[in-house]
C-alpha positions as CSV (number, residue, x, y, z in Angstrom):
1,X,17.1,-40.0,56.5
2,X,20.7,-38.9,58.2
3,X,22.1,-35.6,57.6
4,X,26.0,-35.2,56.6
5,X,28.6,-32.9,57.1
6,X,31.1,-32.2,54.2
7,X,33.3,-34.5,55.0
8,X,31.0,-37.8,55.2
9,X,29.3,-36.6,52.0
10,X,32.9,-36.6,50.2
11,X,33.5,-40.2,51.8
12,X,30.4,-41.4,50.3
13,X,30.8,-39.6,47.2
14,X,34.1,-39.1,45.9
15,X,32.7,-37.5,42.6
16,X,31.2,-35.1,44.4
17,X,32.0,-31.5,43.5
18,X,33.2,-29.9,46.7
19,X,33.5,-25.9,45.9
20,X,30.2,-24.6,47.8
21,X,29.3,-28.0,49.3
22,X,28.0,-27.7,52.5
23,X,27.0,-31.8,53.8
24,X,23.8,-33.7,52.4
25,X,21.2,-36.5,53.7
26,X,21.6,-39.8,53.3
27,X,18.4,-41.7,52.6
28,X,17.3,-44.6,50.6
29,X,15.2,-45.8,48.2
30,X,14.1,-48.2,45.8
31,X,15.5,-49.6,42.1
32,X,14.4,-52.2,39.8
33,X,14.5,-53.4,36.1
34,X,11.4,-52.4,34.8
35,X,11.7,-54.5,31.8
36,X,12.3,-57.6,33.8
37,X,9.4,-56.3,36.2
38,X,6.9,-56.5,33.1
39,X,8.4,-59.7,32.0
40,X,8.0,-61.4,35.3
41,X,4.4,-60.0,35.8
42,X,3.2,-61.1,32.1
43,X,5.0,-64.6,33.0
44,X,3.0,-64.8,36.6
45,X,-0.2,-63.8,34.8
46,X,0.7,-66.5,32.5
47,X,1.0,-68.8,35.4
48,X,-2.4,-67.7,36.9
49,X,-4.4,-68.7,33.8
50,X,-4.1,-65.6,32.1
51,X,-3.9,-65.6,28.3
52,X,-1.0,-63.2,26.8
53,X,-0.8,-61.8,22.7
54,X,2.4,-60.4,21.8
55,X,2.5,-58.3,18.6
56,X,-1.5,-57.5,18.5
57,X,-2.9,-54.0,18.0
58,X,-6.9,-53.3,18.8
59,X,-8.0,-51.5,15.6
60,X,-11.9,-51.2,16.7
61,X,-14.2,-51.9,19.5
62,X,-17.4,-54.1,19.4
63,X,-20.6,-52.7,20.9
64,X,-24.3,-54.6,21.1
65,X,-27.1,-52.3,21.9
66,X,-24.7,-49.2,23.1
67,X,-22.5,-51.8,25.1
68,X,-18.7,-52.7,24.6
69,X,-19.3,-56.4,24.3
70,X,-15.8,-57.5,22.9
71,X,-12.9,-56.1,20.5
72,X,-11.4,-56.9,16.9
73,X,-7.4,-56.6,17.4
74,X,-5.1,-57.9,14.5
75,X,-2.1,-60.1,14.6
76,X,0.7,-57.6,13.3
77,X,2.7,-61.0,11.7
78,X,0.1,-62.1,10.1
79,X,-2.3,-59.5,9.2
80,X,-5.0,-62.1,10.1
81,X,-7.5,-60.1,12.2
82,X,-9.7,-61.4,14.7
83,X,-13.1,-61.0,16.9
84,X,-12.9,-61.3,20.8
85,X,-16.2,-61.3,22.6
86,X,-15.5,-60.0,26.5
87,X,-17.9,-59.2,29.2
88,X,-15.6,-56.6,30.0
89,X,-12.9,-54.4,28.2
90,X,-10.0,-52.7,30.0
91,X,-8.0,-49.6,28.7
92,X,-4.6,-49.9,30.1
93,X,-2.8,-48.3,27.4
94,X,-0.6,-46.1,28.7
95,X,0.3,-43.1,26.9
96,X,-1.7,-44.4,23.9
97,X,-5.2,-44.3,26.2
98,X,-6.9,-41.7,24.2
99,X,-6.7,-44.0,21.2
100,X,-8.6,-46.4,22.5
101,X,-10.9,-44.1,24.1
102,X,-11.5,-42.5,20.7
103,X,-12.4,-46.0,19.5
104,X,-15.2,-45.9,21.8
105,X,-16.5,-42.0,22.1
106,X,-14.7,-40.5,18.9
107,X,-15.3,-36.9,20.2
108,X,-14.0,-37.6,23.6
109,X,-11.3,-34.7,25.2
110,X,-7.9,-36.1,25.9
111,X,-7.8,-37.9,29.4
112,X,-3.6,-38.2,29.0
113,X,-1.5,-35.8,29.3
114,X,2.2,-36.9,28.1
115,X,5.2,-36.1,29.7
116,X,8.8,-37.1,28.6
117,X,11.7,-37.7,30.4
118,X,15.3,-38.2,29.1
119,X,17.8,-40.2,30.4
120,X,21.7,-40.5,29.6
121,X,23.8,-43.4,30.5
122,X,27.8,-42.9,31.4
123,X,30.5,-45.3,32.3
124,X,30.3,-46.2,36.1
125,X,33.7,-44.1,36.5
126,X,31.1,-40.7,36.2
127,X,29.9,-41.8,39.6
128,X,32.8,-43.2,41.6
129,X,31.0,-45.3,44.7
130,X,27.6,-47.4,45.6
131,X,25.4,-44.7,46.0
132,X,23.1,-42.7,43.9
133,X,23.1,-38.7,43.7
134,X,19.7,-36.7,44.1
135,X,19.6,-33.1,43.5
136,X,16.7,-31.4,44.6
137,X,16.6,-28.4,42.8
138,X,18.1,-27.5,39.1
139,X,18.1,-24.6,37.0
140,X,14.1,-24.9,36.2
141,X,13.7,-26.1,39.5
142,X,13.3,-30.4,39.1
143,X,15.1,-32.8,40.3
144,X,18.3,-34.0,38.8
145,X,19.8,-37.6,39.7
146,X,22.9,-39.8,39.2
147,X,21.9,-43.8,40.0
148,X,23.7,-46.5,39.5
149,X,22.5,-48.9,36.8
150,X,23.6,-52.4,35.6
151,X,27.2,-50.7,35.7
152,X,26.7,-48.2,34.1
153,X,25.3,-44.5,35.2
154,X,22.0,-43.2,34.5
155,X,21.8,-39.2,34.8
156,X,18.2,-37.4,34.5
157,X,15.6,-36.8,34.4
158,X,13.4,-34.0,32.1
159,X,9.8,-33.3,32.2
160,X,8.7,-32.1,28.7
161,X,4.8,-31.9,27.5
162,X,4.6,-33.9,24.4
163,X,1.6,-33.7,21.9
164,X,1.8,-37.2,20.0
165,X,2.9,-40.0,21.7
166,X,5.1,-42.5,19.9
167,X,6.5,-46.2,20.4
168,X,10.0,-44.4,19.8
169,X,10.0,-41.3,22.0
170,X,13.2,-39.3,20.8
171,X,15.6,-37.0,23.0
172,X,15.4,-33.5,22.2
173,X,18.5,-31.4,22.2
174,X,17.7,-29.1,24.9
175,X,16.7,-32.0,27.5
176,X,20.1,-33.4,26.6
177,X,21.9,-30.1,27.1
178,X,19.4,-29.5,30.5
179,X,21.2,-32.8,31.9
180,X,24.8,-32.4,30.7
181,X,24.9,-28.8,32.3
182,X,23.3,-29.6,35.5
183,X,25.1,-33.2,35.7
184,X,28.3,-31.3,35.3
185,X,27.6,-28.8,38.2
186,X,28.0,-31.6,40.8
187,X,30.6,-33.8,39.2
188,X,34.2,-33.5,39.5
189,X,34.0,-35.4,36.4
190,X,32.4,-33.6,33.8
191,X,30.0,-35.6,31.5
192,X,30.2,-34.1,27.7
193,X,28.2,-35.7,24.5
194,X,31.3,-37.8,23.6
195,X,30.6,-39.5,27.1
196,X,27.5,-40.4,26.5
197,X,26.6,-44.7,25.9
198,X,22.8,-44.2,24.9
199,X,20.4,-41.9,25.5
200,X,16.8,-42.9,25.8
201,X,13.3,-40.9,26.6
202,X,10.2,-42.5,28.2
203,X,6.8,-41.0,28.4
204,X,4.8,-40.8,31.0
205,X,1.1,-41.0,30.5
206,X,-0.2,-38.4,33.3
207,X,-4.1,-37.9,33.5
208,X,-5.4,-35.2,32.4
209,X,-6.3,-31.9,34.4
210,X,-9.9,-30.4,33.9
211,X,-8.3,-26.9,33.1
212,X,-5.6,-26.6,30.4
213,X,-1.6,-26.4,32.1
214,X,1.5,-26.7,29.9
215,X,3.6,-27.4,33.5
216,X,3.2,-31.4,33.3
217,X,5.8,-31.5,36.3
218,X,2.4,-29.9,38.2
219,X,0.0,-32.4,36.8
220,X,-0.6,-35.0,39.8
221,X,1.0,-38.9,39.4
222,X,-1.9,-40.7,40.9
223,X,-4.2,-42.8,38.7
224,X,-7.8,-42.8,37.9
225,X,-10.3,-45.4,36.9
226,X,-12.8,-44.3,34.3
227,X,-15.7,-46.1,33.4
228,X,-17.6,-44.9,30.2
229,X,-20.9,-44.7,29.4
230,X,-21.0,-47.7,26.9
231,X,-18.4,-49.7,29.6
232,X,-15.1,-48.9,28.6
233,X,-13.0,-49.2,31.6
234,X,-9.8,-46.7,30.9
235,X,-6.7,-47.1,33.9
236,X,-5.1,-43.7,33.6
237,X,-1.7,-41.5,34.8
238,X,-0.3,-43.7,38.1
239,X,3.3,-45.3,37.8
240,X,5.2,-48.3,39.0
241,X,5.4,-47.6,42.3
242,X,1.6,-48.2,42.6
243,X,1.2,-50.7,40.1
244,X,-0.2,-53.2,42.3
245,X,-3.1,-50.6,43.6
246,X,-4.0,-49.6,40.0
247,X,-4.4,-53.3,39.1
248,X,-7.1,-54.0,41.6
249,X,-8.8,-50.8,41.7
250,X,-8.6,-51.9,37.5
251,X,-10.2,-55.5,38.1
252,X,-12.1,-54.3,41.0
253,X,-14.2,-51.9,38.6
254,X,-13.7,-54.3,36.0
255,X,-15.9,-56.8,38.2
256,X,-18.9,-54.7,38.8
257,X,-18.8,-53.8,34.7
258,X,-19.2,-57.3,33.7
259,X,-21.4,-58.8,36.5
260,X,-18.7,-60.9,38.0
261,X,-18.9,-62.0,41.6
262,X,-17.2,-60.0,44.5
263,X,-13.6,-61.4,45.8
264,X,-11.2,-60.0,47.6
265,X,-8.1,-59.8,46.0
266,X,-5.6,-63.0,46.1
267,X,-2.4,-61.0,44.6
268,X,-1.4,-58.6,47.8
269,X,1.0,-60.9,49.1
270,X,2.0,-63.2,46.0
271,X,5.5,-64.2,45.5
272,X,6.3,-63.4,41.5
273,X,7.6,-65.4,39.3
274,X,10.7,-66.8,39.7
275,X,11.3,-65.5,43.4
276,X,14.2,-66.1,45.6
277,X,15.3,-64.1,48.6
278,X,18.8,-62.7,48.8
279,X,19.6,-63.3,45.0
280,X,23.3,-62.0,44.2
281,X,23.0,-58.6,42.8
282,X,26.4,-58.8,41.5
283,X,25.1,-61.8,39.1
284,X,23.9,-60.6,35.8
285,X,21.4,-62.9,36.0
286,X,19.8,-62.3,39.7
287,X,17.0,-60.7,37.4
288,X,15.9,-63.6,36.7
289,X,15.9,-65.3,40.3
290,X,14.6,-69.5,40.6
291,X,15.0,-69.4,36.7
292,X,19.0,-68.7,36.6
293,X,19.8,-72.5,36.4
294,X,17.3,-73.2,33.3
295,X,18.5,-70.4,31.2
296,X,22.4,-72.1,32.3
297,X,21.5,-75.4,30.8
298,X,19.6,-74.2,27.5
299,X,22.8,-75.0,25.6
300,X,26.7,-75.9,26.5
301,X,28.6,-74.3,29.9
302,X,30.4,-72.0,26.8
303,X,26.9,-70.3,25.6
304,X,26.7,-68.6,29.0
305,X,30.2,-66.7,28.1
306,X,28.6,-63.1,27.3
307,X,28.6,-61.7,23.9
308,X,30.1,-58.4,25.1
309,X,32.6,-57.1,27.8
310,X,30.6,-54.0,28.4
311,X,27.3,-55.9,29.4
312,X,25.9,-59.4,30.4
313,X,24.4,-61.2,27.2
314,X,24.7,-64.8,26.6
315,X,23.8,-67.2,23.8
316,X,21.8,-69.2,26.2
317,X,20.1,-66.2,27.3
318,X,19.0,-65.3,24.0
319,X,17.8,-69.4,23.5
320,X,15.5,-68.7,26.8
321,X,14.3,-65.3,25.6
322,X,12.8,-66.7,22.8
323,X,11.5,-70.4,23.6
324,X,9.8,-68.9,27.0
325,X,9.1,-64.9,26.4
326,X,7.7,-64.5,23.6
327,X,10.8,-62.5,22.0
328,X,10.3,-63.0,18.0
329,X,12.4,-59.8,17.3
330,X,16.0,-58.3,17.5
331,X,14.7,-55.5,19.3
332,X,12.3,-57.9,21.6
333,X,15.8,-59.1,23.1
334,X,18.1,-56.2,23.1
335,X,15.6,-53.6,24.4
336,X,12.7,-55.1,25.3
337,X,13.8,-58.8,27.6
338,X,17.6,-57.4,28.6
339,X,18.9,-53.5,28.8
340,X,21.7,-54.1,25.9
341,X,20.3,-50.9,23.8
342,X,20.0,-48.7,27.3
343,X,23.5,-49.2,28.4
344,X,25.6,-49.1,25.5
345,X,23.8,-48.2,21.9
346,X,26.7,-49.0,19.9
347,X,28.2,-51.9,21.3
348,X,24.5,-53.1,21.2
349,X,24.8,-52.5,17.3
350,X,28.7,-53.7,17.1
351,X,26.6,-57.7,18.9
352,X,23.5,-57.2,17.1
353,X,24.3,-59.5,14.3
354,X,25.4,-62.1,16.4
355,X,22.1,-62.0,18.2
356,X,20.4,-62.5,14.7
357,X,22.1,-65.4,14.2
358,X,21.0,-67.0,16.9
359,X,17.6,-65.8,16.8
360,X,17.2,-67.0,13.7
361,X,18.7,-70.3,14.7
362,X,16.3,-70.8,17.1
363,X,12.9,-69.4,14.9
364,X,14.3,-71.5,11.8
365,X,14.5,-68.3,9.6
366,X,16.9,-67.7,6.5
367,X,19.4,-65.2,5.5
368,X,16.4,-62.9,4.5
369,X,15.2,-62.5,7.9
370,X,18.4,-61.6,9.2
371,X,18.9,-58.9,6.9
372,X,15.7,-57.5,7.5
373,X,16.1,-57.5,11.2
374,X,19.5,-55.6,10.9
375,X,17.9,-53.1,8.9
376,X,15.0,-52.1,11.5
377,X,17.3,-52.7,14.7
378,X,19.9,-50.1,12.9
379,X,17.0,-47.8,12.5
380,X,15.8,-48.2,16.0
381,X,19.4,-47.7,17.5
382,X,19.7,-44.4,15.9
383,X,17.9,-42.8,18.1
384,X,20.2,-43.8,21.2
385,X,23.4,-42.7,20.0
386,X,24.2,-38.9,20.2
């Protein structure tokens, strides 16, 4: 890290709000697309001999003399439900853990502890320059930041206990205001509501303390392994940052549960899928890396023209979205393979038909479908527009 004077703080930062400001450090740090991370990791697992199930939910565990020895899950499509037999079963669940842990010891205490965190997204004029604004301490004493994003700015972050965990987390009004306020004492340009393009909340699924807190920003990030008394291997808390180490102290425990054979691990140094060094990170599609000139020729040089001026989106990369990631649903595409919904809710809605079109193009579905789609995408969306 570097410490700046006032001046070299304004240069770097011309947003800056300068009454009171005294210099700043410089340091740096790390940013990626989480979606495309999980994407790229599912499609390398894939490549690796891994089987992958999109749209299945585990509804019970299977146990032969006290022992997990499988699972029953059920397609969510089709209803049909089905028996898998597994010498060992791993929990990596997320903020949904406990569920599965009930599954197997129904009078278990919680092992997750949920925290959510609430992001708002601005126009890139909020920020005015390259790099990111961190500050250390806010009015209840977290961390606020400003980061440059796909364009756009994303401003937050909150750290509110949550009791029920959902697959649609919603914003509450006072993290919203928490960010606004503190956002607008360090910007010359003052975010208000009207400013803001979506708004999203994530939960994170922290492990549990022993003795009861309320302060979640207290509860430690680091994972844990659990292994319980019938086999049921639970992955809990941790983040993205140590993915990798949760994934083979995971399989590593996963090994000595089902009798496998000792190996060292082969993934420590394994180039992803689709890796290129130096990709452009002006091009919308650097996210993508070796694969850029596939999803290019899915259709004709005008299906690469994007959808929307506010955000990358292409007919071609909807075409590749669905023929080879598994992306069955409006939502899969707009939220779930690209950042549409995260960067601008409404122009995500003002496209979405568009992208049923296609979709349904490409999955041979009628006019039905599309209706249908539009109808649970809208219902989605709501909760990203203030």
């Amino acid at each position: 890290s570097t410490l700046l004077n006032k001046e070299e703080t304004i240069a770097l930062i011309n947003n800056v709000k300068q009454e009171g400001l005294k210099g700043g450090v410089i340091y740096h740090d790390g940013q990626f697309d989480d979606s495309r991370m999980a994407i790229t990791l599912a499609l390398t697992a894939t490549e690796l001999g891994a089987t992958l199930l999109n749209y299945t939910e585990v509804v019970a565990l299977n146990k032969e003399n006290d022992l997990i020895s499988g699972l029953e899950l059920i397609d969510q499509e089709t209803g049909v439900k089905h028996h898998i037999k597994a010498g060992a079963v791993v929990n990596a669940t997320g903020v949904f853990s406990d569920q599965i842990v009930k599954m197997d010891q129904p009078n278990a205490k919680p092992l997750i502890r949920p925290s959510q965190g609430v992001h708002l997204v601005l126009e890139r004029t909020f920020l005015d320059g390259p790099h990111a604004i961190m500050i250390p301490h806010t009015s209840d004493g977290r961390v606020l930041f400003a980061v440059p994003w796909h364009n756009h700015v994303v401003v937050g972050t909150t750290d509110t206990p949550i009791d029920n965990s959902s697959d649609e987390p919603t914003a509450l009004e006072d993290e919203i205001s928490f960010i606004l306020e503190n956002a607008s004492e360090y910007m010359t340009k003052k975010p208000r509501r009207a400013d803001v393009k979506s708004v999203f909340a994530g939960l994170r699924p922290l492990a549990a303390q022993q003795e009861n807190s309320t302060q979640t920003k207290e509860i430690s990030r680091h994972h844990k392994v659990n292994v319980s008394t019938s086999g049921l291997i639970s992955v809990l808390g941790g983040k993205w940052t140590t993915y990798r180490k949760m994934g083979e102290d995971t399989i590593n425990t996963a090994a000595i549960v089902g009798g496998l054979k000792e190996q060292k691990s082969k993934t420590r140094k394994l180039k992803l899928h689709g890796y290129v060094q130096d990709g452009d990170l002006d091009d919308p599609l650097h996210v993508y890396g070796s694969e850029r000139s596939k999803i290019e020729s899915m259709g004709e040089s005008k299906d690469n023209e994007s959808l929307s001026n506010k955000f990358y989106i292409s007919k071609n990369l909807i075409l590749w979205s669905v023929t080879e990631e598994m992306a069955i649903h409006i939502e899969d595409i707009l939220a779930r393979r690209t950042r549409c919904l995260f960067l601008d809710a409404k122009e995500t809605l003002r496209i979405a038909p568009k992208v049923a079109e296609i979709m349904a193009g490409a999955l041979d579905k009628d006019e039905d479908w599309i209706a249908q789609e539009l109808k649970n995408f809208n219902l989605i969306s709501k909760n990203y527009i203030l």
